[in-house]
TORKOL-4160 file (C-alpha; in steps of 0.2 Angstrom, whole numbers, padded with zeros to 4 digits, m for minus):
260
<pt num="1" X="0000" Y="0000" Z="0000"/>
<pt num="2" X="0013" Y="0009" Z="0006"/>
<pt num="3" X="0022" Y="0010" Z="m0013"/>
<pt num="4" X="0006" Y="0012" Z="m0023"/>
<pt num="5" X="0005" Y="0027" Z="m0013"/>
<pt num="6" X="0021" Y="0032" Z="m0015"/>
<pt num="7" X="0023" Y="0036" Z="0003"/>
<pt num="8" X="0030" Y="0025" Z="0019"/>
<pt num="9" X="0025" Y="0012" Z="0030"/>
<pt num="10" X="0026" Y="0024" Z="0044"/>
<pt num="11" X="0014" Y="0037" Z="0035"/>
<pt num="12" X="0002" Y="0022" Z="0032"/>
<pt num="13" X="0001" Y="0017" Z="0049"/>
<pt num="14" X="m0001" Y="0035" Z="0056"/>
<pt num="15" X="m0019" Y="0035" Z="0042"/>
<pt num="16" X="m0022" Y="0017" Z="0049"/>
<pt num="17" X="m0022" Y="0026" Z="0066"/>
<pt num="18" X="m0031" Y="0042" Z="0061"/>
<pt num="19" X="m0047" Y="0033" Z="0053"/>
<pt num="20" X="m0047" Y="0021" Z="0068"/>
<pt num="21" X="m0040" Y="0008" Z="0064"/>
<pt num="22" X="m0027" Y="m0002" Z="0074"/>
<pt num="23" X="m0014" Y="m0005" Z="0060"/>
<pt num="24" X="m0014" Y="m0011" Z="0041"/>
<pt num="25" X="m0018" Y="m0027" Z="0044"/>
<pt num="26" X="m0033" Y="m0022" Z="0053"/>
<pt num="27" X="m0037" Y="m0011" Z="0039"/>
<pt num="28" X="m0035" Y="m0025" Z="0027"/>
<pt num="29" X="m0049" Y="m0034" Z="0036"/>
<pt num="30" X="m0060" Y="m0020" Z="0038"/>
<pt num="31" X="m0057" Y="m0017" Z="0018"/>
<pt num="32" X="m0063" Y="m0033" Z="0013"/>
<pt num="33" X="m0077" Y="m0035" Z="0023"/>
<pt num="34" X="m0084" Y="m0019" Z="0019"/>
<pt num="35" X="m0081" Y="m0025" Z="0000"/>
<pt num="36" X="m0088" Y="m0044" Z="0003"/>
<pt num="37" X="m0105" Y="m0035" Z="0010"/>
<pt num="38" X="m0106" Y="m0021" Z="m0004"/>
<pt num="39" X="m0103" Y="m0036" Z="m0017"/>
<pt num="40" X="m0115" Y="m0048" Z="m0010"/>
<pt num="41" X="m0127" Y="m0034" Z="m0010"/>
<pt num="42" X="m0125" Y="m0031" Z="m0028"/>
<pt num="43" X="m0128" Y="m0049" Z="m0031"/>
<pt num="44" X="m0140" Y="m0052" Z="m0022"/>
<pt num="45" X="m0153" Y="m0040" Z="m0030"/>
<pt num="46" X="m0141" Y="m0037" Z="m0047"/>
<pt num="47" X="m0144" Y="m0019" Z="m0046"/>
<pt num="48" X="m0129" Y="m0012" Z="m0043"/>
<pt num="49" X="m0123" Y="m0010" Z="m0064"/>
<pt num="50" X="m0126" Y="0004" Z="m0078"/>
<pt num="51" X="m0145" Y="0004" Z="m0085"/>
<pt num="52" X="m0143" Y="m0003" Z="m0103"/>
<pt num="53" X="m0150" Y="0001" Z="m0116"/>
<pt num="54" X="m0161" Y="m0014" Z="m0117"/>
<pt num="55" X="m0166" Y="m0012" Z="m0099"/>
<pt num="56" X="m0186" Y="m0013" Z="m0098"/>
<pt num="57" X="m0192" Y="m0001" Z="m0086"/>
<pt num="58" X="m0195" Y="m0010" Z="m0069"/>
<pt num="59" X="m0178" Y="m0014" Z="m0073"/>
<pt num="60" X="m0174" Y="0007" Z="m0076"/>
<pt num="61" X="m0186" Y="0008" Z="m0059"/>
<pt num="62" X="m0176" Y="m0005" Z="m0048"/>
<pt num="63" X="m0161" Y="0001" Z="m0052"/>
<pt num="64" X="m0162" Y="0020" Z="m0050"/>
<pt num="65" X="m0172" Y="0017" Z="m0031"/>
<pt num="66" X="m0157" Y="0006" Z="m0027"/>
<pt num="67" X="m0144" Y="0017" Z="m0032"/>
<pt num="68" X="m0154" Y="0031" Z="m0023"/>
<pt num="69" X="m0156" Y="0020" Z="m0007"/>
<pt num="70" X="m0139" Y="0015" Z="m0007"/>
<pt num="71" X="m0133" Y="0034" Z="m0009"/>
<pt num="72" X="m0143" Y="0038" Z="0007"/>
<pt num="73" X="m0138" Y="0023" Z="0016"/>
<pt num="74" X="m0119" Y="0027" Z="0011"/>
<pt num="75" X="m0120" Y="0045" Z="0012"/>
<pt num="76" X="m0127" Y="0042" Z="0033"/>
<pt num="77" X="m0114" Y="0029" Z="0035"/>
<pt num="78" X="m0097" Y="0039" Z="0034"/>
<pt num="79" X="m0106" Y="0057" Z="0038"/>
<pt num="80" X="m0097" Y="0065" Z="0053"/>
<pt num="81" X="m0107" Y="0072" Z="0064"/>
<pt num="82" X="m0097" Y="0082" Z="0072"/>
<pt num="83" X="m0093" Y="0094" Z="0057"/>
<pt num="84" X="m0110" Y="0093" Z="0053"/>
<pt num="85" X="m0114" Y="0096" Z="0074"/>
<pt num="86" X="m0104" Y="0112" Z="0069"/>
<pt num="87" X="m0112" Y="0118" Z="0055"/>
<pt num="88" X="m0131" Y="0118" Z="0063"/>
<pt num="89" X="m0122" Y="0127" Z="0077"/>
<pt num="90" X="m0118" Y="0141" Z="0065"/>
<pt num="91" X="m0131" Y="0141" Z="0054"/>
<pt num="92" X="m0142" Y="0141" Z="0071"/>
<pt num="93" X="m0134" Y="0156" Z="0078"/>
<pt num="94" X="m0132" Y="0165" Z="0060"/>
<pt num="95" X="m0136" Y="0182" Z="0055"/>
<pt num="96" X="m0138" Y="0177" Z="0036"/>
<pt num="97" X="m0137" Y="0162" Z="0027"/>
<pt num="98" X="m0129" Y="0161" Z="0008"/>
<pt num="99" X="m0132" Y="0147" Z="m0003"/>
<pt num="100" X="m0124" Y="0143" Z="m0016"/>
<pt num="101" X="m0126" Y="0130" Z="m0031"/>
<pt num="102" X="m0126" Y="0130" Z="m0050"/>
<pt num="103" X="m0134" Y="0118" Z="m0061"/>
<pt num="104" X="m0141" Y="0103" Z="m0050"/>
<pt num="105" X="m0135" Y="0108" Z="m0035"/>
<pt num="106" X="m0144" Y="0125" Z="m0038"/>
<pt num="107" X="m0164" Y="0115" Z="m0033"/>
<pt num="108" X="m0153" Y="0107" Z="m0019"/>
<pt num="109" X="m0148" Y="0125" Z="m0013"/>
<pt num="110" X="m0164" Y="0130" Z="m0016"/>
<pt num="111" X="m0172" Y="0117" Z="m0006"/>
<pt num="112" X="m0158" Y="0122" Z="0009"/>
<pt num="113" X="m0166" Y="0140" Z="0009"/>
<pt num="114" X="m0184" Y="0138" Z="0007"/>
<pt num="115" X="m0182" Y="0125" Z="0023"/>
<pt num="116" X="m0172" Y="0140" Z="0031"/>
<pt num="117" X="m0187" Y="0151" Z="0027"/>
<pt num="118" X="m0200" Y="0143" Z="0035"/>
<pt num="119" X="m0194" Y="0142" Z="0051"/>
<pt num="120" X="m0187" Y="0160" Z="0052"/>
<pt num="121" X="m0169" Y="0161" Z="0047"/>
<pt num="122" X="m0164" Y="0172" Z="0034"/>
<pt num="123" X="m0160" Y="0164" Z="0020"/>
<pt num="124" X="m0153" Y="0166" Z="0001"/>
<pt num="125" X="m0150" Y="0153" Z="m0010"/>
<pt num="126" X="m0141" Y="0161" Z="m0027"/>
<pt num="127" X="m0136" Y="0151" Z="m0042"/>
<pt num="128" X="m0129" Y="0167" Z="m0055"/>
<pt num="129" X="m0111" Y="0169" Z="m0054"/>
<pt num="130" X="m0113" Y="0189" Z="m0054"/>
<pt num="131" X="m0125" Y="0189" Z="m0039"/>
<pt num="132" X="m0115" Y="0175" Z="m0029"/>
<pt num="133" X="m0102" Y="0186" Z="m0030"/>
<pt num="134" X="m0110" Y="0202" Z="m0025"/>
<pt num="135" X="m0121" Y="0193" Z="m0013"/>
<pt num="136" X="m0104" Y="0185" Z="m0005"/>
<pt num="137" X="m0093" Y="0202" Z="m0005"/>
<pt num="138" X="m0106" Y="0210" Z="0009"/>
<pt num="139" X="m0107" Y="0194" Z="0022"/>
<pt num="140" X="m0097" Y="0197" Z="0037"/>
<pt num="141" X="m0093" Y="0188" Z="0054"/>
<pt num="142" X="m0108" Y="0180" Z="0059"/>
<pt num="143" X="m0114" Y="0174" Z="0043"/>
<pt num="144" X="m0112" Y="0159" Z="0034"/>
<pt num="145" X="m0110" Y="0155" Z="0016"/>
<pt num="146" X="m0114" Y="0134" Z="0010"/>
<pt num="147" X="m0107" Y="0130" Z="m0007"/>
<pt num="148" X="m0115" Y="0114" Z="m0014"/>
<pt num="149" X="m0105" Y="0105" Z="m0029"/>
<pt num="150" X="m0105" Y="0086" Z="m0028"/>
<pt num="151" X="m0088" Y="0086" Z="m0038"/>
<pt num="152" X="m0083" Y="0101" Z="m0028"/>
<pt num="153" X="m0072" Y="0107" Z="m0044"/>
<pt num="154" X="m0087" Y="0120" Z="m0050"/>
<pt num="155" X="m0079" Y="0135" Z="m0051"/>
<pt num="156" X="m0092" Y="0148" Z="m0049"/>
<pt num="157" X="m0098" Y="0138" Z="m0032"/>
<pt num="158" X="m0078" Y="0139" Z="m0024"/>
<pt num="159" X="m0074" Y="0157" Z="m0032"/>
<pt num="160" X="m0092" Y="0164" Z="m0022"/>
<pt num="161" X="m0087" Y="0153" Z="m0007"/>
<pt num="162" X="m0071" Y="0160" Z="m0006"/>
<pt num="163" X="m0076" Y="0176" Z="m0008"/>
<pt num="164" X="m0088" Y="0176" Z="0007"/>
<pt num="165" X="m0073" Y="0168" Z="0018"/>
<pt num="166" X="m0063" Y="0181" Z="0013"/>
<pt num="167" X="m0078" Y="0195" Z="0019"/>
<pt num="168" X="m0079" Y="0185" Z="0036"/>
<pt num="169" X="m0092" Y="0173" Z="0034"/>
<pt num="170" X="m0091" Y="0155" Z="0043"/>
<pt num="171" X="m0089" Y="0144" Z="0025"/>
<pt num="172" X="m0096" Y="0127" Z="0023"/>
<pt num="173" X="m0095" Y="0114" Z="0006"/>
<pt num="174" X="m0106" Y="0101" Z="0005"/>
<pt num="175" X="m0097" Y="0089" Z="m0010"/>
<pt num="176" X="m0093" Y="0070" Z="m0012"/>
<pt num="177" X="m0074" Y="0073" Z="m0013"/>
<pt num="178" X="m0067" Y="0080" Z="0002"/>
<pt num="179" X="m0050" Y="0085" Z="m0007"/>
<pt num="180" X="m0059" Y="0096" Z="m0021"/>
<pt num="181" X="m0056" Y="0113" Z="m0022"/>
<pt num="182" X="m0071" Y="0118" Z="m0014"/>
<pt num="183" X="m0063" Y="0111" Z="0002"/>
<pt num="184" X="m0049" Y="0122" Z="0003"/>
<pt num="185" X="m0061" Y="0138" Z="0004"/>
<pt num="186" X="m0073" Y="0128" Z="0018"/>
<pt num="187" X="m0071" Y="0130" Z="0036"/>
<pt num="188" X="m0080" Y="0116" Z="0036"/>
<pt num="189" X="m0083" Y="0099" Z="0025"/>
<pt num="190" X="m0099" Y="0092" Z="0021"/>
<pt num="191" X="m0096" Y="0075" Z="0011"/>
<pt num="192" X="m0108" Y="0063" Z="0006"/>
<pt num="193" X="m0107" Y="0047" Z="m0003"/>
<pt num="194" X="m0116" Y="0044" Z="m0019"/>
<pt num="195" X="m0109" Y="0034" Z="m0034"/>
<pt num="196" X="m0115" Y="0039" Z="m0050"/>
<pt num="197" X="m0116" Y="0028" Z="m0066"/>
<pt num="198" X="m0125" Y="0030" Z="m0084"/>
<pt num="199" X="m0134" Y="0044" Z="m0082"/>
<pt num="200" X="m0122" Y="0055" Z="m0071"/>
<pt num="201" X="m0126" Y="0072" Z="m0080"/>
<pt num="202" X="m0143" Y="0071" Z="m0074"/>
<pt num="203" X="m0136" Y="0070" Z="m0057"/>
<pt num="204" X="m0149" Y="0058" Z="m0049"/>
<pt num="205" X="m0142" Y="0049" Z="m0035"/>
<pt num="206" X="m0130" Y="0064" Z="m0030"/>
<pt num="207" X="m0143" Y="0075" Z="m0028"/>
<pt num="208" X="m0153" Y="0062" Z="m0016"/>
<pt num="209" X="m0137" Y="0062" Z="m0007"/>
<pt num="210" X="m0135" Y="0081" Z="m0003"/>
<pt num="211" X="m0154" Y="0082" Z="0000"/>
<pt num="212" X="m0153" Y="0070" Z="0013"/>
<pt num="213" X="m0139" Y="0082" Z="0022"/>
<pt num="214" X="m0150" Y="0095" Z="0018"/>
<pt num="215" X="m0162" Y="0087" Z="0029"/>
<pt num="216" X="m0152" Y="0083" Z="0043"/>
<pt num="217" X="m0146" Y="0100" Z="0043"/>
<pt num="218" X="m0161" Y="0109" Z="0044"/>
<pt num="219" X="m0171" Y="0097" Z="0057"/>
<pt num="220" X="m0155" Y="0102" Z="0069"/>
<pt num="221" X="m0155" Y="0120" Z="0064"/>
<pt num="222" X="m0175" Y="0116" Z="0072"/>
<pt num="223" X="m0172" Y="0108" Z="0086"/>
<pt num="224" X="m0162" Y="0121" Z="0092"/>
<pt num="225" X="m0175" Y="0134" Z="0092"/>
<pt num="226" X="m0190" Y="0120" Z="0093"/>
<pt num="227" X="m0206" Y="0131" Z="0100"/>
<pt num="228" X="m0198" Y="0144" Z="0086"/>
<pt num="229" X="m0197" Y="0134" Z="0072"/>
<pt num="230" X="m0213" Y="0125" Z="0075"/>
<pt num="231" X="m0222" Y="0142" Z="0077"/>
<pt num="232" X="m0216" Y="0147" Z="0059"/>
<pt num="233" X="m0220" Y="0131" Z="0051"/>
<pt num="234" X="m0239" Y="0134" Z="0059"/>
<pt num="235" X="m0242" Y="0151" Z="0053"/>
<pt num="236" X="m0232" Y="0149" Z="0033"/>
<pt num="237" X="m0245" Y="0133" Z="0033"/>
<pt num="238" X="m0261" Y="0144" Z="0038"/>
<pt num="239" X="m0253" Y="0158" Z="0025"/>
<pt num="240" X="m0253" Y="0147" Z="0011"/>
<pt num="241" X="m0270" Y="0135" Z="0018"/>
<pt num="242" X="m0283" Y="0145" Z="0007"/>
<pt num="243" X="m0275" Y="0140" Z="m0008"/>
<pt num="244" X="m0272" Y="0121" Z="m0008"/>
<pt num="245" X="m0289" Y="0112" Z="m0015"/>
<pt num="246" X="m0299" Y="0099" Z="m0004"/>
<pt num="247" X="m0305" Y="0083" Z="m0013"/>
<pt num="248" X="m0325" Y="0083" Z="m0015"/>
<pt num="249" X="m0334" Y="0067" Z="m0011"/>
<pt num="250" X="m0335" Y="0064" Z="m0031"/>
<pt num="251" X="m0316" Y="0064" Z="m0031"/>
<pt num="252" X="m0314" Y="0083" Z="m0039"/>
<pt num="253" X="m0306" Y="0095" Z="m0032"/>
<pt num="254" X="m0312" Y="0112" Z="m0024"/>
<pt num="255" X="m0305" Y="0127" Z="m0018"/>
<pt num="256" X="m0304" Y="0127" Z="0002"/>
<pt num="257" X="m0314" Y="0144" Z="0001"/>
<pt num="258" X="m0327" Y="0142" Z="m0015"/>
<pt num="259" X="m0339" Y="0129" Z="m0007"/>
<pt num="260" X="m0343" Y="0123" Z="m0022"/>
């Protein structure tokens, strides 16, 4: 390991150490075990491969909910929640939360706000590069700024991000490659766990993967201001009440307030 590395026995015993582990050939063990359950998982429901092009769709269906199962299973599995114990204590005690994310990740950051909204932070999810920017320049100490890129190389994401460290604000990357250049501009590393295969551009199980952060993050950022929080949920449900339609006996809809 130590060669393929290009680095020494000592360094790899000081990483077996660091992630827990007694030594190498206590790694080694832990290795293939973790490999023996992931490839008896596969097997046993044969879900685990690229969609074909011949795949019918139950076969399309089976294997995008087991991909997205395994990304949530995964992505809970190695989180540390610690950092993340971190994160809610900043965004809880925050003057302004920034959000960050282009493309995919922009409805993920999206989703991160609009949860933030409802229970009474103040919140901003940006996805142009030019309000990003201007939106990171005026943060300051006290605020925080998450950047959302699951291959944590997007360039506007880590530009805004660095600019909103550099104004003060407490930074926070949310990726699936901890040594990306997102990291580097983060106080603080969010990573989750997802593996992409045919169909990566349409970011499907990566984005299932930072949603289910997403959600973690904001039921702490609740907890901490519980009576708070629920009160804000009450009073945005009763604001938008009058316009979600009822069912009718007939199975039609009706508008809560028409009576017709």
């Amino acid at each position: 390991m130590a060669e393929a590395a290009n680095t020494s026995e000592t360094t790899v015993t000081r990483f077996c150490k660091a992630i827990g582990v007694g030594g190498y050939p206590e790694l080694r063990i832990a290795l293939a075990a973790d490999t023996a359950r992931s490839a008896a998982l596969d097997e046993q429901r044969d879900l685990g491969g690229e969609i074909a092009p011949d795949d019918d769709m139950r076969t399309v269906v089976d294997k995008v909910t087991f991909a997205d199962a395994r990304a949530v299973e995964e992505t809970a599995g190695q989180l540390d929640t610690v950092v993340l114990q971190k994160v809610v204590d900043a965004v809880s005690t925050a003057g302004r939360v920034d959000v960050y994310g282009v493309g995919a990740s922009a409805f993920v950051a999206a989703d991160l706000q609009q949860k933030l909204h409802r229970i009474g932070r103040i919140s901003f999810a940006w996805n142009d590069t030019h309000i990003m920017l201007t939106s990171a320049a005026v943060l300051s100490k006290g605020d925080v700024a998450v950047g959302i890129s699951h291959t944590g190389a997007t360039a506007d994401t880590v530009e805004a991000l660095r600019t909103a460290r550099n104004a003060g604000a407490t930074t926070v990357a949310l990726t699936n490659f901890p040594r990306s250049p997102i990291s580097e501009v983060a106080d603080y590393v969010i990573t989750t766990a997802a593996r992409e295969t045919t169909f990566r551009s349409g970011a499907t199980a990566s984005r299932i993967a930072q949603l289910t952060v997403i959600d973690c993050l904001f039921i702490g950022v609740a907890q901490r201001h519980l009576d708070e929080s629920i009160g804000a949920l009450d009073a945005t449900r009763e604001a938008v009440g009058t316009h979600r339609l009822e069912s009718r006996h007939d199975g039609r809809r009706k508008s809560r307030d028409s009576g017709k």
